[in-house]
N, C-alpha and C positions, 0 to 999 in steps of 0.2 A: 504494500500500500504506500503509495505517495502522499505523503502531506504537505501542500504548498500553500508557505504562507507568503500574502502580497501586503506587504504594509507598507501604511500610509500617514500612521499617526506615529509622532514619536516616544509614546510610553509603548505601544505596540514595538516598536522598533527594540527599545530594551529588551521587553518581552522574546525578541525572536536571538537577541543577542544573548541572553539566561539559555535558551530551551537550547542554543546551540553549544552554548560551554558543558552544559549536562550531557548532550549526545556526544562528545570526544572525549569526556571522560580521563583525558590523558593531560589536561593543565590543571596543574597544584601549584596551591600558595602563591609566590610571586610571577608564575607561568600566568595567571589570567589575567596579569594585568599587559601583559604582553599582546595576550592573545585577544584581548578587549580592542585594544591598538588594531591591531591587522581587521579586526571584522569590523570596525566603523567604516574603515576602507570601502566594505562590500557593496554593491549595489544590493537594496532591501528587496529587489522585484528577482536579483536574478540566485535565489538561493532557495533550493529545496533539502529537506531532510528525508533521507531511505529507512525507514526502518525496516529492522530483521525479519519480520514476517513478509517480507515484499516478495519473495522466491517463496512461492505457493507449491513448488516442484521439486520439495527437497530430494535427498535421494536417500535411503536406509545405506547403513555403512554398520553390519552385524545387529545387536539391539538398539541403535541409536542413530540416528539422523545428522546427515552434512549440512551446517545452516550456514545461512548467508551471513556473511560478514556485513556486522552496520558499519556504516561510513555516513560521511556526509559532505555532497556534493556540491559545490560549488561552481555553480554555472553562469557563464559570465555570456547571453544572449549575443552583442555583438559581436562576440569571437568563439560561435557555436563550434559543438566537435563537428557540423560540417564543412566548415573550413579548414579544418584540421582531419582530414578525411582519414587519415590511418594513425595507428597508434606512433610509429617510429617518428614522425612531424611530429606529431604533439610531444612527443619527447625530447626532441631535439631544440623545439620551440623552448622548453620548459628550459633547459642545459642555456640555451643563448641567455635565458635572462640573467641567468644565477648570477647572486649576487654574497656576499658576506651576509648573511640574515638568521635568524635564531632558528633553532631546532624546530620553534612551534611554527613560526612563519613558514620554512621550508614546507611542513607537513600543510597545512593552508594552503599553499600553494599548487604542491602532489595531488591533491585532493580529486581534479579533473582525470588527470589522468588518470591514476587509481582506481578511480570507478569505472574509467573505459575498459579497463585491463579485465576489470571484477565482469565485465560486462561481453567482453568478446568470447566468440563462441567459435571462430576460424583456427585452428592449430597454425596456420601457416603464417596467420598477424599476431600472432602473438611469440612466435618463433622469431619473426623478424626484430622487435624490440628486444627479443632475448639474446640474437645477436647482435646489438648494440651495446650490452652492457654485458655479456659475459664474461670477458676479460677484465671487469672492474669487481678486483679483489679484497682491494684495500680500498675503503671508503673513507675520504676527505671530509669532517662535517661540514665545510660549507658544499658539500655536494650530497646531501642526505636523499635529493631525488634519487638517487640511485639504485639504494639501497630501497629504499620505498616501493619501489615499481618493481624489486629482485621479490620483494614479499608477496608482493600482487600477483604477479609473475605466480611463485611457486602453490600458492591455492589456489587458483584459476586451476592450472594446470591440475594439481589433486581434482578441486571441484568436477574437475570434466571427464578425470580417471575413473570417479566416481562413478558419473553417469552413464562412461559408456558409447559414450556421442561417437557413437563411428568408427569401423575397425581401423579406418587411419586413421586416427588417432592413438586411437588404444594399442596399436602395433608399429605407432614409429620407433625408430631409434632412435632420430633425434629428440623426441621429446624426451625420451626415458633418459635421455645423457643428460638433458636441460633441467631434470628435475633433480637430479642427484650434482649438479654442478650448481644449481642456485642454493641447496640445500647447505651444502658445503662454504658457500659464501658469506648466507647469510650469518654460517655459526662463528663463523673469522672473524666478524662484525659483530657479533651479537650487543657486545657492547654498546652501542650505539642503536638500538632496537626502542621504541619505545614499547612500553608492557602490553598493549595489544596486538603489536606485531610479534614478541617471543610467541604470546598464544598460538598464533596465528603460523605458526614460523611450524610449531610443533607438533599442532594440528594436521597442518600438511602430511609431515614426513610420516605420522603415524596412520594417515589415512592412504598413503602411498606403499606402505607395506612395508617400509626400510625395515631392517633386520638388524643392524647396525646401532647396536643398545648404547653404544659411544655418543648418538647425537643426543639421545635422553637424559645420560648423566650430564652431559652440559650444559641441554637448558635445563633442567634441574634446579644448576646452580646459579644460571643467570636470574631466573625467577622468581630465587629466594633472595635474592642480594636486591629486588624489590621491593617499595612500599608496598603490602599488600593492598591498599587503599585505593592506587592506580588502576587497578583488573577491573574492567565492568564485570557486570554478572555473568555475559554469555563466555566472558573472558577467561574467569574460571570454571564453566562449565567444559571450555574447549580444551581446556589444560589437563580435569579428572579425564573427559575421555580418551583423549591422545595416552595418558600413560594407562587407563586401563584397556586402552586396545590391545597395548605392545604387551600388556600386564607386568608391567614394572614397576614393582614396589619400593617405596620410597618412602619410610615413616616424618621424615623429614619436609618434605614436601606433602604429603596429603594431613602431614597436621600442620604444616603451613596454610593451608588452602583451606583447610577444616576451622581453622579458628578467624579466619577472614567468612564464609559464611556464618559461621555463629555470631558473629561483630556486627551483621546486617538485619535490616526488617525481614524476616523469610516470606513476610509477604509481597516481597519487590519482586522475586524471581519467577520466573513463566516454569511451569509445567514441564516441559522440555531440559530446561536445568537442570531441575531437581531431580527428576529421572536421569539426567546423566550422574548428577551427585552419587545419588544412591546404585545404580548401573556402576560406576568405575568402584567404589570402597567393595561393594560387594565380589565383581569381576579379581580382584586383586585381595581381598580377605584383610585389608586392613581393618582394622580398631576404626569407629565411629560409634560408638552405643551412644553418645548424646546426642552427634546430628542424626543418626537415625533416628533417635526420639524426636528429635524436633521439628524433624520435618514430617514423620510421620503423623505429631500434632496438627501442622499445617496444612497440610492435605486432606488433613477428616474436616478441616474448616473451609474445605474448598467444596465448588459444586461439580461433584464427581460424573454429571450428565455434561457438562464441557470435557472431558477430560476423550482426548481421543483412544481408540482399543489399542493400538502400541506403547500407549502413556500404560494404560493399566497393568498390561501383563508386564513389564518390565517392572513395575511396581511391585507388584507382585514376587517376579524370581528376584529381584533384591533382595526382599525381607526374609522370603524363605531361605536365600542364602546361607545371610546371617545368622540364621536360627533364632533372632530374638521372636518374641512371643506375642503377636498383633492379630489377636482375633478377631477385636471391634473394627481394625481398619478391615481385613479379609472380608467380616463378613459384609461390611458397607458395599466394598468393590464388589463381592458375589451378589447383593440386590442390583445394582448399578449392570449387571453383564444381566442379570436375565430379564431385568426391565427391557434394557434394548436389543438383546437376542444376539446368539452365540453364532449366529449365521453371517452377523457382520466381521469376525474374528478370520484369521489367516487357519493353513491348517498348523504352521509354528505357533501361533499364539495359542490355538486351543492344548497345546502340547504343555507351554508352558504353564499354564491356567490348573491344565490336572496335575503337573509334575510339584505345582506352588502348592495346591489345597493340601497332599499327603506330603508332602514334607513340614507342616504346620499341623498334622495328624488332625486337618479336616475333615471328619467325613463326606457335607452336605450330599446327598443324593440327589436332590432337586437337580443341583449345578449340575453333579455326573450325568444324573438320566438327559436333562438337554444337552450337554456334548456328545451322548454317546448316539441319541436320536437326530441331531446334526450329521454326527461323521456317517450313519447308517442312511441317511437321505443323501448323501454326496458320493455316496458308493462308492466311490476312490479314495485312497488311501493316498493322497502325493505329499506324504512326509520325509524330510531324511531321515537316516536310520536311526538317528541319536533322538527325533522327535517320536517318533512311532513308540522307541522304548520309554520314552518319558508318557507315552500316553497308556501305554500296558502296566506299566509300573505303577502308576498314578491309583488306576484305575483296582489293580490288585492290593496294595500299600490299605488305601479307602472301604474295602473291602465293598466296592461296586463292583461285585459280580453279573455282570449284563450278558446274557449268554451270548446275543445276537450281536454283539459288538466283536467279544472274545470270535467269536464265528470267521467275522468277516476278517480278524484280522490274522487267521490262520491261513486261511483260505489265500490271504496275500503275500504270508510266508512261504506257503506251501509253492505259489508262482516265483517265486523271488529267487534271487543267487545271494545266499546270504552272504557271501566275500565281500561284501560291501560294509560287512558290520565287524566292528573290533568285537574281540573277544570275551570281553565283562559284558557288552552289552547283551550278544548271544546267551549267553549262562544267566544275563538279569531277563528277558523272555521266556526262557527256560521257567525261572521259580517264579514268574509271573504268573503262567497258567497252571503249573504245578498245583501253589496255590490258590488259586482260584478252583482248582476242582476240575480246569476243562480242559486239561491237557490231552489229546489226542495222540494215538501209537504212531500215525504217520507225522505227525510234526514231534516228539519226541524222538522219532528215529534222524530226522533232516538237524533236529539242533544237534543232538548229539555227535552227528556224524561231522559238523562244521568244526566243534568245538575239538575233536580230535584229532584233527590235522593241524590245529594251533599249536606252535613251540611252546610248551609249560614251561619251560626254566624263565620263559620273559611275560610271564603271566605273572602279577602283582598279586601281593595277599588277600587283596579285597576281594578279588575276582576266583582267589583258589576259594576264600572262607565261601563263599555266597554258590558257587558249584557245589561246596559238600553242603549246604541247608540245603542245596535243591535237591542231592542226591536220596540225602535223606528221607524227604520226605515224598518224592516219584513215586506211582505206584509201578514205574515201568523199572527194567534193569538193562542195564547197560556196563557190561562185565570191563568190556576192555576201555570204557571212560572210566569207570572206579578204579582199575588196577593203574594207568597212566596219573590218575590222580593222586591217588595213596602212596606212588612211588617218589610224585616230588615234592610231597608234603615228607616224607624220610630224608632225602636227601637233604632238601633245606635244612632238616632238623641237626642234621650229621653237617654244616658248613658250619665252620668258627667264624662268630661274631669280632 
């Protein structure tokens, strides 16, 4: 959504000069008076403000959404970007002006193009400003454009890895060199970043798949060597998710971050936040039991019919994560899903949905019998394999014995190759129907038969203990799984600790 304000009165004028200091978020203390300076400058007609929800088309990036980075655009009418037809003129335009000018002024300045960058959707125009500054290594502060347009640069680029926009895209090389070569500059410079570009910087690399855990522990430390006070909201929403992507834990940094949201109104933060809040602490198994209190307060104060079905399930496997204990929040979100019907849900979210209730040793049946009369109307089963076993599990755990569910989802074993399933998850389907009572001789002959071509010596304990409860308690026998089992439950016993 665009908001344009045209003023014409001069307390409105104030007015649009406040609401703009609030949206940059990055001048403190003696910075606004600075920054007051530069925007009397502005023309009052030719300024609009982007807010975050303006990309309606976000993209899912695992349980959590790529959002748009707020900015704020500064459009100077007689010298529209169509004059400045490509990005590499408006940069070069931008380079002829420079002048000696303050850190905030520079960024004022960047702002145009910035947003062009945020905006281009052509790989090849955005390639061409990349070769303009990719040899710029070392960043001069009176040349902070630079660096600025490198930031732009490298989440555009994630942004659009994201989406997918086109196998040329998604399969250049040069982009893929452009994105680990800006990555790399910016962190050379980081020092000179202001705290919404680290976010922004980090967000990228972790939404781009680096592997390369080296770039984390350095903005890490760049981040913490900030005022926390600088971060807008989404700013630290973008920082928990980028390290619970990589899942990199860092007591350091997420009780940095944790006691900067506790420092805030919790009712400032959108929805989206919070669930990445809770999403990363959980994703990553740090300690939070007070912001998880708090927000979980927060959210029983919200109206849980706004909240979108991705907000909720992810709500959800957060707390059941953690194992603390929210049964008034649970059971709120469980009116809230059957009020508006489990048919608007993904088949991952209903996955998550059963896998949350029994691990909060939910029963509801109401909840069970409409997911399992959903998935039985949808006839198809189009889970991954790790969702299917969260939905068996769930449903066995609850002791939601549905015969006609247990049915169908034999029946789609039975069609299946199960080499697609790791080997705890096999043995957790196994005492799924086991226990449930509805285990059949032909799908007890197909698990068993998977699970026995698995190497046991790289089979974890979890996954031996949970085969012998199932062995246990089978009414079927399966001689040579118990003799392969019992053999490297020996073994183990006979390794020195």
């Amino acid at each position: 959504m665009l908001l344009v304000f045209r003023v014409r009165k001069p307390n409105r004028s104030n007015m649009l000069r406040l609401n703009l200091l609030r949206n940059f978020r990055i001048f403190q203390g003696t910075n606004v008076a600075a920054a007051s300076t530069q925007l009397r400058r502005l023309n009052c007609h030719s300024v609009r403000i982007v807010s975050s929800s303006e990309n309606k088309t976000s993209t899912s990036l695992g349980n959590e959404v790529f959002p748009f980075i707020p900015v704020v655009c500064v459009r100077n009418f007689h010298v529209a970007s169509r004059t400045n037809g490509r990005l590499l003129q408006m940069f070069e335009d931008l380079q002829k002006r420079k002048t000696s000018k303050s850190k905030q002024e520079q960024l004022l300045s960047s702002f145009n193009m910035v947003r062009k960058i945020q905006m281009e959707t052509d790989p090849e125009e955005l390639l061409e400003i990349y070769n303009a500054i990719k040899d710029e290594t070392r960043i001069d502060q009176d040349n902070l454009a630079v660096l600025y347009a490198q930031v732009a640069l490298l989440y555009r680029f994630a942004y659009l890895a994201a989406r997918q926009t086109g196998h040329r895209f998604t399969s250049n090389d040069d982009v893929m060199n452009a994105t680990v070569n800006l990555a790399n500059i910016i962190r050379w410079n980081s020092n000179l970043c202001e705290p919404t570009h680290l976010a922004s910087a980090v967000y990228s690399i972790a939404s781009l798949g680096f592997k390369d855990l080296s770039y984390f522990i350095h903005f890490e430390r760049e981040i913490r060597s900030c005022t926390p006070s600088r971060f807008t909201n989404p700013d630290l929403a973008m920082i928990l998710w980028a390290y619970g992507k990589v899942q990199f834990r860092s007591k350091q940094l997420y009780k940095f971050v944790r006691n900067e949201i506790m420092a805030r109104d919790l009712s400032t933060f959108k929805v989206k936040e919070i669930c990445q809040f809770l999403w990363s602490y959980a994703r990553t198994l740090e300690k939070g039991a007070k912001l998880f209190a708090a927000l979980r307060e927060e959210i029983m104060k919200r109206d849980l019919t706004q909240f979108e079905e991705r907000s909720l399930t992810i709500i959800l496997w957060s707390y059941s994560e953690v194992g603390l204990n929210v049964k008034p929040l649970f059971r709120s979100i469980k009116l809230e899903i059957l009020r508006r019907g489990v048919a608007s849900f993904t088949y991952q979210q209903l996955a998550q949905i059963a896998s949350s209730y029994a691990q909060q040793n939910i029963r509801s049946p109401d909840l069970y019998q409409e997911i399992s009369a959903e998935l039985i109307e949808r006839g198809e089963l189009n889970f991954a394999p790790v969702g299917l076993v969260m939905v068996v599990n769930g449903f066995a755990k609850t002791k939601n014995y549905i015969r006609d569910l247990f049915k169908l989802i034999e029946n789609h074993l039975l069609a299946q190759d199960l080499s697609v399933y790791e080997p705890l998850q096999v043995v957790r389907l196994l005492w799924a129907f086991t226990d449930a009572g509805l285990l059949t001789e032909p799908l007890f002959r197909k698990l068993t038969d998977e699970i026995l071509v698995s190497d046991f010596s790289n089979l974890n304990d979890l996954c031996l203990e949970e085969l012998v409860k199932a062995l246990e308690t089978c009414r079927f026998r399966s001689p040579e799984l118990v003799q392969a089992t019992e053999a490297e439950l020996v073994r183990r016993s006979e390794v020195p600790e």
